[in-house]
Rosetta silent file (secondary structure, phi, psi, omega in degrees, C-alpha in Angstrom):
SEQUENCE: XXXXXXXXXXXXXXXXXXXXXXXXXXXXXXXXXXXXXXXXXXXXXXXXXXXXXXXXXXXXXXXXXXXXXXXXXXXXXXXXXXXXXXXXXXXXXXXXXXXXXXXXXXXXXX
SCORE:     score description
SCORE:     0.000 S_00000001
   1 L     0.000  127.944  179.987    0.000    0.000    0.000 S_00000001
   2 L   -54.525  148.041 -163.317    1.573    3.440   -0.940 S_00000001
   3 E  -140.567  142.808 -177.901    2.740    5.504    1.842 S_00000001
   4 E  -132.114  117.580  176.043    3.308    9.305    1.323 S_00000001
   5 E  -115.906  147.649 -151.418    5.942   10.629    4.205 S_00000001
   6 E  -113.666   95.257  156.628    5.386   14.241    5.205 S_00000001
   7 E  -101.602  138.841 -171.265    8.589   16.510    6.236 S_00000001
   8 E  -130.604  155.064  155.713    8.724   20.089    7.479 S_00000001
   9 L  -148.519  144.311 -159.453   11.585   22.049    8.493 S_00000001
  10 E  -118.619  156.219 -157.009   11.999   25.721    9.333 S_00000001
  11 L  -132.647  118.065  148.290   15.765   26.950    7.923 S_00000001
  12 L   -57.289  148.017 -158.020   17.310   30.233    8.121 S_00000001
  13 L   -58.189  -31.726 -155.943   17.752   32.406    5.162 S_00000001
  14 L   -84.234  -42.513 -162.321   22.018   32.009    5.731 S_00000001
  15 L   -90.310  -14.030  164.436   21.566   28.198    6.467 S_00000001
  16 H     1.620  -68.973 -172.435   18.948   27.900    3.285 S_00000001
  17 H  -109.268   13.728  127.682   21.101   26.538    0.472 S_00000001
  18 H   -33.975  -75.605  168.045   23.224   24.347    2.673 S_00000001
  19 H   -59.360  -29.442  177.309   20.126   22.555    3.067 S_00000001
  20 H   -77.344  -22.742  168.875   18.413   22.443   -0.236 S_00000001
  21 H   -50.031  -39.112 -168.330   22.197   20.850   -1.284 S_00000001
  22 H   -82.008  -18.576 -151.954   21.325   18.275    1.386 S_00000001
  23 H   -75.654  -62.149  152.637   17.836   17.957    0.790 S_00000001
  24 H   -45.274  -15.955  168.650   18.670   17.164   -3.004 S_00000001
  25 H   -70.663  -68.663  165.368   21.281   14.758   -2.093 S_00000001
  26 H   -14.184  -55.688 -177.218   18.946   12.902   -0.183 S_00000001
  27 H   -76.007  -34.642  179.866   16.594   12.755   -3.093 S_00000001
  28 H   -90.294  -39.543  158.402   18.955   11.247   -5.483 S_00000001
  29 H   -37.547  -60.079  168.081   19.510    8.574   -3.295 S_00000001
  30 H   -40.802  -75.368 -169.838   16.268    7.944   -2.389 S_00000001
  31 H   -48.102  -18.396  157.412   15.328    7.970   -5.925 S_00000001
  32 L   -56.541  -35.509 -136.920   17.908    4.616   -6.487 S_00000001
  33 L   -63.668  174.249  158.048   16.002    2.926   -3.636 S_00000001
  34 L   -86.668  141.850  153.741   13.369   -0.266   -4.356 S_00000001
  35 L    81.393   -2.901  177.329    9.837    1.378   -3.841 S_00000001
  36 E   -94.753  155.701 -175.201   10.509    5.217   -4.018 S_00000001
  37 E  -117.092  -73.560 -162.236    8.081    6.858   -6.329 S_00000001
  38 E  -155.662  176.611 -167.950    8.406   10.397   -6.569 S_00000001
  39 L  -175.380  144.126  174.319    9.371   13.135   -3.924 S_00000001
  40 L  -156.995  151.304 -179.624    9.166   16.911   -4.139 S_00000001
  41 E  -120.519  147.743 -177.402    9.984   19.829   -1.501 S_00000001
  42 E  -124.574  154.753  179.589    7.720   22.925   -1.282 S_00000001
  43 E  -112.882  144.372  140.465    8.435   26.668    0.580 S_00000001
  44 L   -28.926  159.011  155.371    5.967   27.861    2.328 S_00000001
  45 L  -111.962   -4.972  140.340    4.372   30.511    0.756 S_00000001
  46 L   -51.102  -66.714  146.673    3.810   32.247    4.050 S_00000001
  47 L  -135.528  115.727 -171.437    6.744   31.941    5.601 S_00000001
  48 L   -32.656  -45.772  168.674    9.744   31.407    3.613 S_00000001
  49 L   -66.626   33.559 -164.803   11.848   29.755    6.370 S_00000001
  50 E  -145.742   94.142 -162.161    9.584   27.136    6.369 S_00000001
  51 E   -83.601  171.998  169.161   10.084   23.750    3.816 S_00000001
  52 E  -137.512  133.343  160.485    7.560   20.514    3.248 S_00000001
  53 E  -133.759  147.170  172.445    9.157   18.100    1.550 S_00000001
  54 E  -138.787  101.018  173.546    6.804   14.671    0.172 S_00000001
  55 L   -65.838  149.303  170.836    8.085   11.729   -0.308 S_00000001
  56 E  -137.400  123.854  174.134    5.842    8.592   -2.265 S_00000001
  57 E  -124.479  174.771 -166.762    7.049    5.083   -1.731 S_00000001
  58 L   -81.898  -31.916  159.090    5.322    1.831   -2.772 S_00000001
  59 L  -158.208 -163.793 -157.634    4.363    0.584    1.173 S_00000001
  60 L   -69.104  -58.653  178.110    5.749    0.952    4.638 S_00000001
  61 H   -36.621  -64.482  176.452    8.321   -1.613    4.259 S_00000001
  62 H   -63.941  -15.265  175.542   10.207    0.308    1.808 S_00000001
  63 H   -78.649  -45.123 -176.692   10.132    3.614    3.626 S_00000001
  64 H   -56.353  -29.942 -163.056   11.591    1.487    6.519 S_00000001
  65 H   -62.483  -37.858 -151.647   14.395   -0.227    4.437 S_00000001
  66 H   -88.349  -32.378  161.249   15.574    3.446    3.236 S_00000001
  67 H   -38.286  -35.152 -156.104   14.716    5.189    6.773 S_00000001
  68 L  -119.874   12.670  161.398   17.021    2.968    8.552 S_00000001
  69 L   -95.361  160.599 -156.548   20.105    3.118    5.884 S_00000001
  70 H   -62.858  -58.143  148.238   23.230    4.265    6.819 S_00000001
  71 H     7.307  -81.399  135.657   23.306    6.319    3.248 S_00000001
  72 H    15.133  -98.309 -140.426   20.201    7.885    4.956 S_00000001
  73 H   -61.261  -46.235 -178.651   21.034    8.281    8.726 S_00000001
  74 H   -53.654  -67.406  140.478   24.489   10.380    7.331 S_00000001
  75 H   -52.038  -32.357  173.054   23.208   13.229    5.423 S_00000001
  76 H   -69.082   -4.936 -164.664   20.323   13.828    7.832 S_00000001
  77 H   -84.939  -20.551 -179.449   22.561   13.612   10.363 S_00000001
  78 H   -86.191  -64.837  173.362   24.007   17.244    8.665 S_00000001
  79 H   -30.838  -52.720  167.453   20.771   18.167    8.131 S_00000001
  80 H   -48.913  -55.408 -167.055   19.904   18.050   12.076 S_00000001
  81 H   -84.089   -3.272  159.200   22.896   19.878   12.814 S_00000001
  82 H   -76.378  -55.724  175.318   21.896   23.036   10.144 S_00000001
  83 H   -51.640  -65.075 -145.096   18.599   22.911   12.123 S_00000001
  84 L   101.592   -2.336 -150.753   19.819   22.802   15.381 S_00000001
  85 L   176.077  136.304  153.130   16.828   19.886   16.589 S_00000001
  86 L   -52.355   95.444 -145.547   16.028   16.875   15.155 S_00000001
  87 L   -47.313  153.380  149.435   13.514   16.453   11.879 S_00000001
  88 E  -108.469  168.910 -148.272   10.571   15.293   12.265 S_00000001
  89 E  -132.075  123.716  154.163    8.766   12.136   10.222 S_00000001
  90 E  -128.844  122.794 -164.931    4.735   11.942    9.302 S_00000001
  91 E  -116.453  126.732  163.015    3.892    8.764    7.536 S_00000001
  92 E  -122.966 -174.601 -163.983    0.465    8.304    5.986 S_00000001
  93 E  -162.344  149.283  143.947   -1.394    5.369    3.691 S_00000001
  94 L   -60.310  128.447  168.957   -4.510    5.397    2.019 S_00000001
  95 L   -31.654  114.438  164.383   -7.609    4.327    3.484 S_00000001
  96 L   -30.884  -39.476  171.313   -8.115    0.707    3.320 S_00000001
  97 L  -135.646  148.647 -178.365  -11.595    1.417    1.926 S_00000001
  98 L   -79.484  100.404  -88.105  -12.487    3.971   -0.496 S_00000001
  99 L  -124.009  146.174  159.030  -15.038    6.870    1.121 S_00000001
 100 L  -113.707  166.570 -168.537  -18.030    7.515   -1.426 S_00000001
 101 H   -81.154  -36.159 -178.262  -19.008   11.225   -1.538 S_00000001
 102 H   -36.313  -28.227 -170.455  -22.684    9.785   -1.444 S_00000001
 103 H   -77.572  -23.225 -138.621  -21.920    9.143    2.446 S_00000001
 104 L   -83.953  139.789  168.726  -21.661   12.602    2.966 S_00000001
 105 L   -97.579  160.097 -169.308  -24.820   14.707    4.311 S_00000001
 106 L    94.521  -31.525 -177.363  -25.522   17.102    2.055 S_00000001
 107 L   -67.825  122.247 -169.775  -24.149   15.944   -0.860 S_00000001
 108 L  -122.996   11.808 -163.272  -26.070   16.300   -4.303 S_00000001
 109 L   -77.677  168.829 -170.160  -23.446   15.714   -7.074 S_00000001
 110 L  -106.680    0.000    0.000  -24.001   12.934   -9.820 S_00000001
């Protein structure tokens, strides 16, 4: 089941491109991996110092294999120390069953 993992980080403008170098490292790795799909990082458009990046891997399993390499654990480990404070990780999956809009109250669409 696909898994989509959800990263934010807030960066100062001096420490910025330090990070999108790591951020992009990351990503080319990743992208060798079994099971990575696609991945993209977004700026706020609020506040500038403030990244998303979203990862898509093929299930859980595969997020795990590439979470827990070494490859991995080494650039973030630079990353952490540009931050100051360890990233954080939000992993979500699709619903097991598919929601009909029909379920909804209110709903009048065809």
């Amino acid at each position: 089941m696909l898994v989509k993992v959800l990263i934010k980080r807030k960066v100062t403008q001096e420490k910025e491109a330090a990070l999108l170098d790591l951020i992009t490292q990351l990503r080319t790795l990743a992208s060798r991996q079994p099971g990575y799909i696609s991945g993209e990082t977004l700026r706020s458009a609020d506040n500038p110092e403030e990244y998303l990046v979203i990862s898509t891997w093929q299930g859980m399993d595969d997020w795990k294999k590439w979470f827990g390499s070494k490859e991995r654990s080494t650039i973030q480990d630079k990353i952490d120390k540009i931050l100051g404070k360890k990233t954080g990780y939000e992993v979500f999956q699709y619903p097991e069953k598919s929601v009909s809009l029909r379920s909804f109250k209110g709903y009048e669409g065809g």
